[in-house]
N, C-alpha and C positions, 0 to 999 in steps of 0.2 A: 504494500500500500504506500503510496505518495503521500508526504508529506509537504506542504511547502509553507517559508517562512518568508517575512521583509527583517533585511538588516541593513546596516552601514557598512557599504561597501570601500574599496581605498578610495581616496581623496574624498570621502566624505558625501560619497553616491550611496544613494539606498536602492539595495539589490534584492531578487529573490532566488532563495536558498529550494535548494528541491533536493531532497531523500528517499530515495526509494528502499524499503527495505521487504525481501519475498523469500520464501524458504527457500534452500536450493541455490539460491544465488548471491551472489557478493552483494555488499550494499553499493547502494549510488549515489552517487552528489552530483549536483550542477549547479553555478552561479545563474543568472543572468538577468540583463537592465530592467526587463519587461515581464510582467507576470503571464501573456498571454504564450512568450517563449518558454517560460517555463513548464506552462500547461502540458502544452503543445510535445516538449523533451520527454515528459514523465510519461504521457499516453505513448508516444511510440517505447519508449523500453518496458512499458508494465506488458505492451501488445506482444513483443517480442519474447518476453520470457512466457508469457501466458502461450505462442506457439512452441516455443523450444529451438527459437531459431536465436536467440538470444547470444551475442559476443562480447564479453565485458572489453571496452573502450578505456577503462583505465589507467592501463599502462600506455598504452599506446597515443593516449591523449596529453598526458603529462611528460612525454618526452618526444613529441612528434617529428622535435626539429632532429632531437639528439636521434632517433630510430632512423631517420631520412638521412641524415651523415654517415651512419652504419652502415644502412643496407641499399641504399640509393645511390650515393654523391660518389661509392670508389666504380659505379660502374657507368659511368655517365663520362664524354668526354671529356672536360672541362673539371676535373675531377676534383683537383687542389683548391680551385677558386670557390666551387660549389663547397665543398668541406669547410673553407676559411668563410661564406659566406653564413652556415648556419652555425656557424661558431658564434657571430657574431652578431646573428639573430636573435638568438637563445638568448641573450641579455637584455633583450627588450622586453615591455610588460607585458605586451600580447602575445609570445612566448612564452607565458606562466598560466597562459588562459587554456581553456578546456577547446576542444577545435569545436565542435557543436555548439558552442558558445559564444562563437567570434561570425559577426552580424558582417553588414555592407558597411553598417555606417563605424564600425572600429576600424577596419581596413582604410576608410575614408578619414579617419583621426590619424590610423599612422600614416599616412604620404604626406598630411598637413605636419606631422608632426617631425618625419624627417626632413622636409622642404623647409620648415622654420630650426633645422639643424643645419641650412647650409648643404645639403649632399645635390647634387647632379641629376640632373632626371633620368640620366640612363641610369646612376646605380639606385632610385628608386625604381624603373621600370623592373632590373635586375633580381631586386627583393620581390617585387610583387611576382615575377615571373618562378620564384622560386619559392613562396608562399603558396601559390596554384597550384602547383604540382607535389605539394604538398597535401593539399586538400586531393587531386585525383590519385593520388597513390592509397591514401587512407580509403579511399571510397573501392577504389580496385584489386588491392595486395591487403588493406590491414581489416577486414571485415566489417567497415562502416556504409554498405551500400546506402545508408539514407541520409549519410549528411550530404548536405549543400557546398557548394564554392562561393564562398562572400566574396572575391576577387574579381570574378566571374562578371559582379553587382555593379563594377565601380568602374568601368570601363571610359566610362566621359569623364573620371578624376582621375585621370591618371595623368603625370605630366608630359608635356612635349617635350620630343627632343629639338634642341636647335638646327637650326640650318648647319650643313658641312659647311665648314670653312676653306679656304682653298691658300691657306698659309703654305709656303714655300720656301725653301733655303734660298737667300739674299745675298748681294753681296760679299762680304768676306765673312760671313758667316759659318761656312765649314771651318774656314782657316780656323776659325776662333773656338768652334766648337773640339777640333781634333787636337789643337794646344789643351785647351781643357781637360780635354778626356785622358792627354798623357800626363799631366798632373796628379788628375785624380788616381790614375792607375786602374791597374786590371783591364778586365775583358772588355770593357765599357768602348773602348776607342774604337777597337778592330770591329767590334758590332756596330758602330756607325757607318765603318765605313763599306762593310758587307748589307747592313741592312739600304743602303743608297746604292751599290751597284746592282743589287738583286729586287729591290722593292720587297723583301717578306715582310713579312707581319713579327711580330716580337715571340708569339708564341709558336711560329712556324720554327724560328732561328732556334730558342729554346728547344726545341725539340729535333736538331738534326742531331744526325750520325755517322760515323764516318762512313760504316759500311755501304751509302745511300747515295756517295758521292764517287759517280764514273770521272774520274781526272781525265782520262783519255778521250770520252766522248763530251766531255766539258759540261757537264749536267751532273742535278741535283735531284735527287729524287727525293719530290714529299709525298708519302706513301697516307699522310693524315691532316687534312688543311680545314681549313675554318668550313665550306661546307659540304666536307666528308668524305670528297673525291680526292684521288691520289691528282700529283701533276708532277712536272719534269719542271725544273729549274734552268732557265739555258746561263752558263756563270762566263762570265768577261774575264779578262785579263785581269783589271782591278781585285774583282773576285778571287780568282785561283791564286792571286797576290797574297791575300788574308790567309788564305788555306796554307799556302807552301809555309808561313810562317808563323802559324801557331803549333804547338807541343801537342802531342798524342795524348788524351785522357785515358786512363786504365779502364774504365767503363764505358767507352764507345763514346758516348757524346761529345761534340764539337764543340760547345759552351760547355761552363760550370755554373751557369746564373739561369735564374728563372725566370717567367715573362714580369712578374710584378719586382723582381731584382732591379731587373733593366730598366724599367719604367721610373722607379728611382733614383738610380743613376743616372738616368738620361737628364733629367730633371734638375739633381745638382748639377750636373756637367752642364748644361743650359744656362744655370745662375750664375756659377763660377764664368763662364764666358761675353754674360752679359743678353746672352739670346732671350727675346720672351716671345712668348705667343706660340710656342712651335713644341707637339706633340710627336714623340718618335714616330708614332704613325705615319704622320706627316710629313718626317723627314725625309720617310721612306718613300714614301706616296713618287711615282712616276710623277719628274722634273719637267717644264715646259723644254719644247726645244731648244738647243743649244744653253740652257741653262747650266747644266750638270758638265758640262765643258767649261763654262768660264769660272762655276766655283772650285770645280780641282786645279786650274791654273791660280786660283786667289792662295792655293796651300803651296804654292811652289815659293 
């Protein structure tokens, strides 16, 4: 039989408590803002156990993010970022909520509330897109076939991302950035100047091998690229330049840094040089013509 209660929820919200207690089955609790949602929770699990189809949601509710980093995030490609993202997740309030309990309009607090944090609209689109799939794995893999997607809800609060920008390396701006990068040290340099002959992406670089690279047919092979197809890399002189004069790693990879390593080092070696506005992405992004000819003459 259900019970339900009004109390004083955090920050001083008055909530209703719902307890379900039946023979045969564990007890139940659920928060939430609205007493008609609470109704609404208590009749679906009293129905569910009254068939015998009934699956306690408990564990699985109180650690959703942490169960989704387990068993989700090592087999998913992006694998590290996904792990560091519900790491980081997990620390926020609505992280401490029961998933059945998490409406449209909380999901529409958190984007208000990381946007009045200053974050990026992509790395809120980012959260929200790893909050969804959060909710459809519980409803597919963890035995919740009747919860909802509150994500799903909020589709016109979501923020825009900006227009591409179309910043480009200026000027003596290599010069400045490759004196930088040998200051700073490490791998940092040679990946500027591999990721501008070849245009990859930072996680593409992160992730070569030696085995991957025909010297003789002067290609690269990415056997794993951003949308999931393999490709051949055609490498220039410039290129095979970086290569003939970096050291053999004892574990096969070509770098020793990770795509979010880079990204910060690219970033101090930007400040240290004086460069602003320019995203390693960017750097890499295919040069207008005849550009990428007069900034390797500005390093001479």
């Amino acid at each position: 039989m259900a019970s339900l209660r009004q109390r004083t929820g955090p920050a001083g919200r008055r909530v209703w408590q719902v307890r379900i207690k039946k023979a045969g089955h564990p007890e139940m609790t659920g928060t939430f803002d609205l007493k008609t949602d609470a109704q609404r929770w208590a009749k679906q699990i009293e129905s569910e156990m009254e068939r015998g189809i009934f699956v306690s949601r408990a564990e699985a509710e109180a650690t959703a993010l942490e169960r989704y980093a387990q068993e989700i995030a090592p087999h998913k490609k992006d694998r590290y970022h996904d792990t560091l993202r519900c790491q980081r997740l997990s620390k926020r309030p609505l992280a401490r909520r029961s998933l059945a309990s998490i409406k449209g309009a909380d999901i529409a607090a958190f984007i208000r509330e990381r946007q009045a944090g200053g974050l990026g609209a992509n790395t809120i689109r980012l959260d929200l897109a790893l909050l969804s799939h959060v909710f459809t794995v519980a409803v597919s893999a963890w035995g919740m076939e009747s919860l909802g997607n509150p994500v799903q809800r909020v589709k016109g609060q979501r923020p825009k991302l900006p227009q591409g920008r179309d910043r480009r390396l200026v000027g003596d701006e290599l010069s400045r950035l490759l004196s930088a990068a040998a200051t700073y040290g490490g791998e940092i340099g040679p990946i500027i100047t591999w990721a501008i002959a070849t245009a990859m992406r930072r996680g593409e670089i992160a992730g070569m091998r030696w085995e991957h690279h025909d010297r003789k047919a002067r290609v690269l092979l990415m056997p794993e690229t951003k949308n999931g197809t393999p490709r051949r890399v055609p490498l220039s002189t410039a290129a095979l330049a970086v290569l003939d004069a970096l050291p053999r790693r004892l574990d096969g990879r070509v770098w020793g840094m990770r795509p979010d390593s880079i990204s910060q080092a690219f970033e101090r070696v930007c400040k240290a040089a004086g460069v602003e506005g320019l995203t390693f992405h960017a750097c890499a992004m295919r040069p207008r013509p005849g550009s990428l000819r007069r900034a390797w003459r500005s390093c001479r």
